[in-house]
N, C-alpha and C positions, 0 to 999 in steps of 0.2 A: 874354532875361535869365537864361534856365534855366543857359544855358552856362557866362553869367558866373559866378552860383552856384556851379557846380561848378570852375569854375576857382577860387577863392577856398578850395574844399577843395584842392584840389589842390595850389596852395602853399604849406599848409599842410603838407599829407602832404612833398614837395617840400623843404621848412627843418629839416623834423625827419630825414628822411634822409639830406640835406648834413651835420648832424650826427653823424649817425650812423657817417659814414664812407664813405657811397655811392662807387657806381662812378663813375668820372671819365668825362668823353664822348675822343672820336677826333677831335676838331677836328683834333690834328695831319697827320691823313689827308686832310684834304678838301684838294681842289683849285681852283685858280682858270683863269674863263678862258683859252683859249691857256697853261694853264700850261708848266712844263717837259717836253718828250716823253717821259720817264720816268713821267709819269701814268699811275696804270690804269687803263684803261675796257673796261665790259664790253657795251654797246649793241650794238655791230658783232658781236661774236662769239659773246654769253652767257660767253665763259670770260675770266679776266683777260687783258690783254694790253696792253701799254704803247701810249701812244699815235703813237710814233714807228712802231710798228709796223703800223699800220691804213691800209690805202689809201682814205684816206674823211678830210673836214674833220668833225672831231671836237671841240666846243668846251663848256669844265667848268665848272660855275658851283657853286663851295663853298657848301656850310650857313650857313658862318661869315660869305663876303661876303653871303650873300643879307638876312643877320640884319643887318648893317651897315648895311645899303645901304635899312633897312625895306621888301623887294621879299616881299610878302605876296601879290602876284596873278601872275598868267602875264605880262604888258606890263613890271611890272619887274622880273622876273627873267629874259625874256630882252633885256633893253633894251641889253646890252653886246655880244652875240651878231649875228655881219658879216650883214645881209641877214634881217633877221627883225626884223617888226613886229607885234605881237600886241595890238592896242590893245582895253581891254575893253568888255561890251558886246554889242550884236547881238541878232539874232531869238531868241536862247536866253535873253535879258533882262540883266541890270546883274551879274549874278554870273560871266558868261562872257564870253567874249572871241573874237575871230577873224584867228587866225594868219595869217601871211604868211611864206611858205619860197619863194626862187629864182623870184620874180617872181607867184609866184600866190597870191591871196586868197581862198584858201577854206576854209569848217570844215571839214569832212569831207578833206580832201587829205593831211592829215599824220597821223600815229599818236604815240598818249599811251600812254606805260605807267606804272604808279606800282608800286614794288617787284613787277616782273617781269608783273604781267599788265597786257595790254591795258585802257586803261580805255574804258569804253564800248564793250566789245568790236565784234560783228558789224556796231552800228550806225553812230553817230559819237562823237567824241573826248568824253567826259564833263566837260568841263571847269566846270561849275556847282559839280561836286562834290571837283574839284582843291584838295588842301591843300596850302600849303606847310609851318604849323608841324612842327619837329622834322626837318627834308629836312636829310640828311646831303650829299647834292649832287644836280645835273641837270645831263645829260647829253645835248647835241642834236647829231644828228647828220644832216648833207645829204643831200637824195636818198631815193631806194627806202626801204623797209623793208627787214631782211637777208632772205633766208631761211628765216631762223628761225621771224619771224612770220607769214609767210603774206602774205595780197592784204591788205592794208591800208593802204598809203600811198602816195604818190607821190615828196614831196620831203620830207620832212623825217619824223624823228622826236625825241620829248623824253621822254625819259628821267628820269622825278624816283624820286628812291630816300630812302628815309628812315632814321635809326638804325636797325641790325637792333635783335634783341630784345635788352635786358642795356646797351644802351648809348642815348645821349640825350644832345642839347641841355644840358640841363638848365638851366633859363632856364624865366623867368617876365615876363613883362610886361602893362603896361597903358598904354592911351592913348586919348588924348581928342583930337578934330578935329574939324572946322568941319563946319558944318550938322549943329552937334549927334551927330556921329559917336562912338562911341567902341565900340571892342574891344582882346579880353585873349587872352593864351594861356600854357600850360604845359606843359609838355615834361618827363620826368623817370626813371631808369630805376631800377624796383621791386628793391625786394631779392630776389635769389637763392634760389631754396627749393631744396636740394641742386641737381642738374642744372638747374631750370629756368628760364631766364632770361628776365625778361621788363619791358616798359616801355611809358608811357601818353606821349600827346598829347592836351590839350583845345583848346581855341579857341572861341570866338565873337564876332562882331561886328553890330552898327547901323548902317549908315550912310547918311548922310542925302545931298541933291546940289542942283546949283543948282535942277534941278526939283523944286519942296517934293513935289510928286506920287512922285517915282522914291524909291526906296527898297531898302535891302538888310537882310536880319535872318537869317543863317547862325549854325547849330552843328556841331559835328563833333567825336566822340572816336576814336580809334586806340588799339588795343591790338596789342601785339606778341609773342611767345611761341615758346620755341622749347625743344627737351629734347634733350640729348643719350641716346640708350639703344645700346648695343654701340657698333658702329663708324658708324650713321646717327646722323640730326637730322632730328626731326621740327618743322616750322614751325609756326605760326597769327598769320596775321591777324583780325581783325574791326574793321570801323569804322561807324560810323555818321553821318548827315549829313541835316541838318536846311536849308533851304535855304526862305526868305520872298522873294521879288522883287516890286515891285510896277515893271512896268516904264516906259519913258519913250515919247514919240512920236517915231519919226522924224520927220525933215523932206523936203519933198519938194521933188523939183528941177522948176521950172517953165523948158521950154526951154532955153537953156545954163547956167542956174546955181540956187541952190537958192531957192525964193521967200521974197520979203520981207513976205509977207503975214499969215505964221503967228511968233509972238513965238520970241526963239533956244529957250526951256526952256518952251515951250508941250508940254501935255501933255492930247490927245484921246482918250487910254482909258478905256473905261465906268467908271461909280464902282467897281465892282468887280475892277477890273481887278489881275491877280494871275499868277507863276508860280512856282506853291507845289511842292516836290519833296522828296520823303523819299527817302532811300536807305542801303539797308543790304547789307553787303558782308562773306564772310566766303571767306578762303583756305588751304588749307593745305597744305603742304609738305613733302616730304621727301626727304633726301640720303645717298646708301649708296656707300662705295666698291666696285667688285665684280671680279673677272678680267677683266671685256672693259671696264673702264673704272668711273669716277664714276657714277653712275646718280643722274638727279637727275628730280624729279615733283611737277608743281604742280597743284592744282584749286579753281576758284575761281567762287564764284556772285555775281551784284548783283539786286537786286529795285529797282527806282524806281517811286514811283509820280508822279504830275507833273498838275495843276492849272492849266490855261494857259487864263484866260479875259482876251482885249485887243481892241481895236478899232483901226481903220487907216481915215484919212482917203482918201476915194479922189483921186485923181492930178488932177482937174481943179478943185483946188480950190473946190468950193462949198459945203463943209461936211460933206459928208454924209460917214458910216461906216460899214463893214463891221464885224462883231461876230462875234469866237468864242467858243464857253465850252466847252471840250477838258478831256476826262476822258483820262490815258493811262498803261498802263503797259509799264514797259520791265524783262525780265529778260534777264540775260547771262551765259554759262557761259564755263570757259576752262579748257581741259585740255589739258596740256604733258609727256610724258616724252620726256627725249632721255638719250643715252650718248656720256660723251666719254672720248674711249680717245687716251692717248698713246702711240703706234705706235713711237714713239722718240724721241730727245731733240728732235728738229727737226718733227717732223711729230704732228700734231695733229687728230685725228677727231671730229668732233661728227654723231652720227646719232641721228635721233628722228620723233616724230610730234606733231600738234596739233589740235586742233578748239576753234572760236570760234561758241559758236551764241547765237541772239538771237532772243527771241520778242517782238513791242511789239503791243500793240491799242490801238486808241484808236477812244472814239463822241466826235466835233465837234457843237455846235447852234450855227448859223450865224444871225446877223443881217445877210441882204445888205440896206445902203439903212437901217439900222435907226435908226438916230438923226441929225439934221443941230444943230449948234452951229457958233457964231458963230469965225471962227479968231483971234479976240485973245484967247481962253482965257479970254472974261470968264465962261462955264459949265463946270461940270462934268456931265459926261455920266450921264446915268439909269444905274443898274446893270442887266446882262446879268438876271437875274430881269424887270424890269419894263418889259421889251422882247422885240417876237414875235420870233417863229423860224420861219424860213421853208426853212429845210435843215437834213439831219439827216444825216452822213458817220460809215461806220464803217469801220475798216482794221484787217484783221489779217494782219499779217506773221509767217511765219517764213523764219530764213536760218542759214545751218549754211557757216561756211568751215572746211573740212580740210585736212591736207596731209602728206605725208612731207618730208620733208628730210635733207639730207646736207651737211656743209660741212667743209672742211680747210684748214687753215693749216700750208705749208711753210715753215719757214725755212732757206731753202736753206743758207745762210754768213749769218756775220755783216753783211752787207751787205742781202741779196733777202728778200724776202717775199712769199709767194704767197697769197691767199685766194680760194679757189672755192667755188662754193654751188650747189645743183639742188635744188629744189622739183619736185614734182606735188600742184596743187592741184587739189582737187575742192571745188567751189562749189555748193548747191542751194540755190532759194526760193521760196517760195510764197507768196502775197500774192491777199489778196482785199477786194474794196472794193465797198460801196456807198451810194447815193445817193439819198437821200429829197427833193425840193423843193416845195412847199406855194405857194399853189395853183395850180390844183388838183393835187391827187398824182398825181407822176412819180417812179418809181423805175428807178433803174439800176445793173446790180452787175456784177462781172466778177470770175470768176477766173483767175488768171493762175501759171504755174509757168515755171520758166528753171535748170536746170543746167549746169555749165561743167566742162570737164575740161582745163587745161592745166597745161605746165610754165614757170616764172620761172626766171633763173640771175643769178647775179653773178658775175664774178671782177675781181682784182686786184691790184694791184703795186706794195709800194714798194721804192726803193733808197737806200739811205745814202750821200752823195755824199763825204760827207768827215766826220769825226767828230776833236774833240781836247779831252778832258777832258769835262767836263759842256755843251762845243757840238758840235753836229752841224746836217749836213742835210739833211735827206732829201726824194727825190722821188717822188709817188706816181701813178697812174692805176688807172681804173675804171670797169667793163662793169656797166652792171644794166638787165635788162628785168622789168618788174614788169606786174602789172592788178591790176583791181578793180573788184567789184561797186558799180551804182550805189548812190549814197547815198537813204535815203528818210528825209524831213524832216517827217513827221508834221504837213503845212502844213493850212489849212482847206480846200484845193480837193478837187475828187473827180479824184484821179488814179491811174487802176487800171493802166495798164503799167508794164512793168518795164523800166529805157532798159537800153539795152546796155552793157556793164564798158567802165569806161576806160583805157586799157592806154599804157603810154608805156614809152622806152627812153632809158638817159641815160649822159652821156660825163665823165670829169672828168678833170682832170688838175691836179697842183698842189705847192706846194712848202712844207715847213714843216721848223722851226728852232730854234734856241737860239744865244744868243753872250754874249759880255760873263762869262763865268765862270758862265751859266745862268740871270742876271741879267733878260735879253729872251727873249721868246718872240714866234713869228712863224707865220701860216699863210696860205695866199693859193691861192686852185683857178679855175680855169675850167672852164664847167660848161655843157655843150648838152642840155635834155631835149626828145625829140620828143614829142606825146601829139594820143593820138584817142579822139573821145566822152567829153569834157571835160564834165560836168554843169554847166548853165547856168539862168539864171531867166531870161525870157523876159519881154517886154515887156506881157505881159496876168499876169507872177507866175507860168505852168507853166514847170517844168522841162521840159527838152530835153538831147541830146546837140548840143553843136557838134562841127564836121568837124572839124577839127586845128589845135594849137597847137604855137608853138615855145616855149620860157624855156631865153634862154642868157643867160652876164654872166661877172662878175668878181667876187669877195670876198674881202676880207683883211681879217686883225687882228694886231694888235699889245700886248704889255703889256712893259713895261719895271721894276725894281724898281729908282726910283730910289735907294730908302736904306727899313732894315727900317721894318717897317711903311708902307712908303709906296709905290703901285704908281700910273703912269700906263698908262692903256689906251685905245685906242681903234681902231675898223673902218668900213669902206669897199664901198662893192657899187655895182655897173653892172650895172642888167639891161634885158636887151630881150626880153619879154614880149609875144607877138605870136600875132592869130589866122592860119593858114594857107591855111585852108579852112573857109570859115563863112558859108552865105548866111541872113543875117537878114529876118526878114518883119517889117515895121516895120507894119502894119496895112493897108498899099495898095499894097507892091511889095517884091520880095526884094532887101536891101544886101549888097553883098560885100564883107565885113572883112577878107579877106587882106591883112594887112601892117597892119595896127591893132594898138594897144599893148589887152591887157586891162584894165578898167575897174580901178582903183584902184591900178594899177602902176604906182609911180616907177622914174625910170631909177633914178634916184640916192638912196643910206640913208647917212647916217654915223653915225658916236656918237663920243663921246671921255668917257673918265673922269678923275676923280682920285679917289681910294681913300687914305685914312688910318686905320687900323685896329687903333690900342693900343690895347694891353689898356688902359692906364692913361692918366689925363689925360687931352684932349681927343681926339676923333675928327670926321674929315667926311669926306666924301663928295659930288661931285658928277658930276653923267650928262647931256650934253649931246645929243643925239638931232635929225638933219636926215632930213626926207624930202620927197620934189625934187617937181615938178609932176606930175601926173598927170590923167587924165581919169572922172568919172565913168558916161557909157555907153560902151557900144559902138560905135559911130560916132564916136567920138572927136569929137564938136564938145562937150562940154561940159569945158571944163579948169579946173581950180584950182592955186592955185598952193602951192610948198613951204612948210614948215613949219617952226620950230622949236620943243622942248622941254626944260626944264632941269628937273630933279630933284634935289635938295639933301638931305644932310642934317650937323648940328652936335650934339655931344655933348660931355659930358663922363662922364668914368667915376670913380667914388669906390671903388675897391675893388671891391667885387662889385656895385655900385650903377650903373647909366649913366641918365644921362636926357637925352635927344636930343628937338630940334625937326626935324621932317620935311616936305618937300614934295615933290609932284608937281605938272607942269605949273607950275612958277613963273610963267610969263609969261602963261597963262589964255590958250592958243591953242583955240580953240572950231571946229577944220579936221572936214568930212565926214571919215570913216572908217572906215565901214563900211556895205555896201551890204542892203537888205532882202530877202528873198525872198519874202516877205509883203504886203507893200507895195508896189506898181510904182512904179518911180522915187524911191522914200524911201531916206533917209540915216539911220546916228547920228552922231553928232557926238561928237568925243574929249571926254572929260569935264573937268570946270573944275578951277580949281585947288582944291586939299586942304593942310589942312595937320594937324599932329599933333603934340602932346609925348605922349613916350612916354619911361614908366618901368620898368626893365629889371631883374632880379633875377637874378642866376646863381650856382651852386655848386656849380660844377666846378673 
């Protein structure tokens, strides 16, 4: 409620500024998915460059629709985005969420950046601490990471950007939802003190779910800053972010489907059960134009601290639990200078250096066996204090990704475009772990170091097949071989090695468009990635590398402007997600998965929209969302079937006033969706339905 507080000052401050005269926001700048290929985006390159020009599916989700559409979490704002499912949720608890890019479901596989740094840098994607308030747009883009950033991703990256400093939103709302939910936010850009330009975001929210137990209570302020002095700009970020989870129980799959034993929103974690995370985050920037080029340099630290204490039903249903109570902290550095030199009107140099270091310790007190309750959820469980501890795990990590890079963009003629990229990364970590279990004491510790020295490369091509007036269309392909350090999950087991990087290489090729006088816009790729030493959860909960996977398919989208203000949209994806090389030890014999779809991999994603977005008088919104059968393990005997979801929302606007009814999940589909790594054989389940009136202030 502190947030709310200060939100309540804040559009105060916010009304008297609108008065004042304030700066107006750039709404007019933001872009819509698949909008027209005259888009700018800057993901693929760091430097502007339209999107007709990227040989890469490139897909833009404006401030303004996200604001429309009330897409507050990562699930609805990429919900429009071909082949990407991010439903919230998972081991990292009810604040976060677990992506799905090009057939694969994993946290760690993709890269988050929030205005230019990595978030969660060396470790994984921070998403607990992902805000939307104030996001001028987001940016996702298929496949690899560029060059740019180093070993960090596989298939996808998303890209969220927010007003620079001077500019804003400027919008204030509040809203009240089912299970007693309600959050507010404010967005606003501060007056001008001669050169220095700068602007605030608050937010905070409550909310409740159908398990009375699970719970959310998040704060977060952003401040933005920036000064002109000579011919540079010197930047600053700071934000901060307050983060309460209490989280919910999976559900476990008994033989081929999930047991009927345990209630749908039963909830097995100790009374105390909590994952509490502070985090504070400060960056700063600066940009010089010089003789050999732009000279641009960012550096950026996060401090988290994180409070994870849950408990997990063990697999054979009788009750019993496993108990953690996890002290851990995570800090992450991010340091970027590059130099982009235009060599001449066509040819374009970006050369620079990076380093992404990550230091996390974490002491576990383990409750193996520690408490058994009945599974109709008619108890709730003794809190982690009032129960032994029979193991005591410590890990500390450090890990340091660097790299040189080089990359160039020809534009040969008006037609070709060339972009190539060369990395040498150098990769070092050191990781050390031990293990206390009671009785009687056994300890065991190990230290462990692994440094990597390769190089990554991209290149790529598009051509303009035919171009008249505001239609064209252009076709593109593209090389990118990438790696990456395994991910470490800060789980309760005592796991002291270090698996080996996962390194894949990936093919695309694809075609996108405009017609109708700029009216449609169009993008469609097929996509082969090969990958080895794929990090896996393992049938007893350790991580392992599997042998080789393939993820190849199809995706397309589509948006059409029927008439202003009025957009229909909608996308399409075929994937066949497959192990290659994968012998699994099931507890009594080794299974061989080649040719097995990966656990939670649908062939088939659709979505379709419709978009209404006057300023004035009524608005809606709806998001229809298919995902096609799938299987929950590895051996593919456990299948469930597809799904639908519909997301709505109805407004009216008064002027500067809108007050909108919202939903998600309309139909209340309660489908698995996300697998544990925690829990062997446990589920979350996509969350129920919500709904929301929400009252909107803007003065811009």
């Amino acid at each position: 409620m502190r947030a709310l507080l200060a939100l309540a000052c804040i559009c105060g401050i916010g009304v008297c500024h609108a008065a004042a005269g304030g700066d107006t926001d750039s709404a007019s700048q933001d872009m819509h998915v698949g909008g027209p290929l005259s888009t700018v985006v800057v993901t693929a390159t760091r430097i502007p460059e339209t999107a007709d020009r990227v040989p890469a599916a490139i897909s833009v989700i404006s401030g303004e629709e996200l604001r429309a559409r009330g897409a507050s979490n990562m699930a609805a704002a990429l919900g429009l985005v071909p082949g990407v499912e991010a439903p919230a949720g998972g081991d990292a608890g009810p604040s976060s969420a677990v992506p799905s890019f090009w057939g694969l479901h994993e946290f760690d596989a993709f890269l988050l950046v929030v205005d230019g740094v990595p978030w969660g840098g060396a470790f994984n994607p921070a998403i607990t601490t992902l805000d939307f308030t104030d996001t001028q747009r987001v940016e996702v883009l298929k496949g690899a990471a560029p060059v740019l950033y180093g070993a960090t991703s596989f298939v996808g990256v998303v890209n969220v950007m927010h007003y620079p400093a001077g500019e804003a939103a400027d919008e204030a709302d509040l809203a009240f939802g089912t299970y007693g939910s309600l959050r507010g936010s404010a967005s606003l850009a501060l007056p001008t003190l001669d050169r220095y330009r700068q602007s605030l975001a608050v937010d905070g929210q409550n909310l409740g779910f159908a398990d009375a137990r699970e719970k959310v209570s998040d704060e977060h302020v952003l401040y933005r800053g920036a000064l002109d002095v000579g011919a540079g700009t010197w930047r600053i970020d700071a934000d901060a972010t307050v983060v309460r989870d209490s989280p919910p129980s999976p559900i476990i799959r008994s033989g081929t489907s999930l047991t009927t034993l345990t209630p749908l929103d039963a909830n097995f974690n100790p009374g105390d059960a909590r994952i509490d995370q502070n985090q504070y985050h400060l960056a700063i920037g600066y940009s010089q134009p010089t003789p050999w080029g732009g000279w641009d340099t960012q550096a950026s630290y996060a401090s988290s601290t994180v409070e994870d204490v849950r408990g997990f039903l063990h697999p054979d249903l009788s009750g019993t639990a496993d108990t953690q109570n996890q002290r851990r902290f995570i800090g992450d550095g991010y340091l970027d200078s590059h130099l982009t030199n235009t060599l001449r009107r066509d040819l374009t140099l970006v050369v620079g250096a990076d380093a992404l270091f990550g230091h996390g310790t974490q002491t576990t007190l383990n409750g193996n066996s520690a408490y058994t309750v009945p599974l109709d959820d008619s108890v709730v469980p003794p809190p982690t204090s009032a129960l032994p501890v029979n193991e005591i795990g410590v890990v500390n990590d450090r890990r340091l990704f660097a790299g040189q890079y080089a990359q160039v963009d020809w534009q040969l003629d008006s037609g070709w475009d060339l972009i190539g990229g060369l990395r040498l990364n150098e990769t070092d970590e050191r990781k050390g772990s031990s293990d206390l279990t009671l009785p009687p004491p056994q300890l065991a510790s190990e230290e462990t170091h692994k440094s990597i020295t390769r190089l990554t490369e991209t290149v790529g091509t598009s051509y303009r097949l035919w171009a008249s007036g505001k239609d064209e269309t252009v076709a593109y392909m593209d090389f990118r071989n990438a790696f990456k350090p395994a991910a470490i999950d800060f789980g309760p087991d005592y796991r002291p090695a270090l698996l080996s990087p996962e390194t894949a290489q990936s093919y695309e090729i694809g075609i996108k468009g405009s017609a109708y006088g700029g009216r449609m816009a169009y993008q469609a790729e097929a996509f082969r990635l090969n990958f080895t030493n794929l990090v896996v959860a393992t049938s007893t909960g350790a991580l392992a590398n599997a042998g080789g996977e393939k993820l190849a398919g199809i995706e397309a989208e589509i948006r059409y402007e029927l008439a202003p203000d009025l957009d229909l949209c909608g996308s399409a994806a075929w994937h066949d997600a497959t192990y290659t090389n994968y012998l699994l030890f099931d507890g009594t014999s080794s299974v061989d998965l080649g040719g097995r779809q990966l656990p939670l991999s649908p062939r088939v994603l659709a979505a379709a929209g419709v978009l209404y977005t006057a300023r004035r008088g009524i608005t809606a919104t709806a998001v229809i969302r298919y995902a096609g059968r799938r299987y929950l393990d590895e051996e593919n005997t456990a299948a469930v079937g597809g799904y639908v979801t519909e997301d709505a929302t109805l407004g009216y606007s008064f002027g500067t006033t809108r007050v909108s009814l919202e939903g998600t999940n309309l139909s209340n589909q309660r489908p698995p969706v996300t697998a544990s790594e925690f829990g062997s054989q446990s589920f979350y389940l996509l969350n129920a339905r919500r709904l929301w009136l929400r009252v909107e202030y803007s003065w811009h």
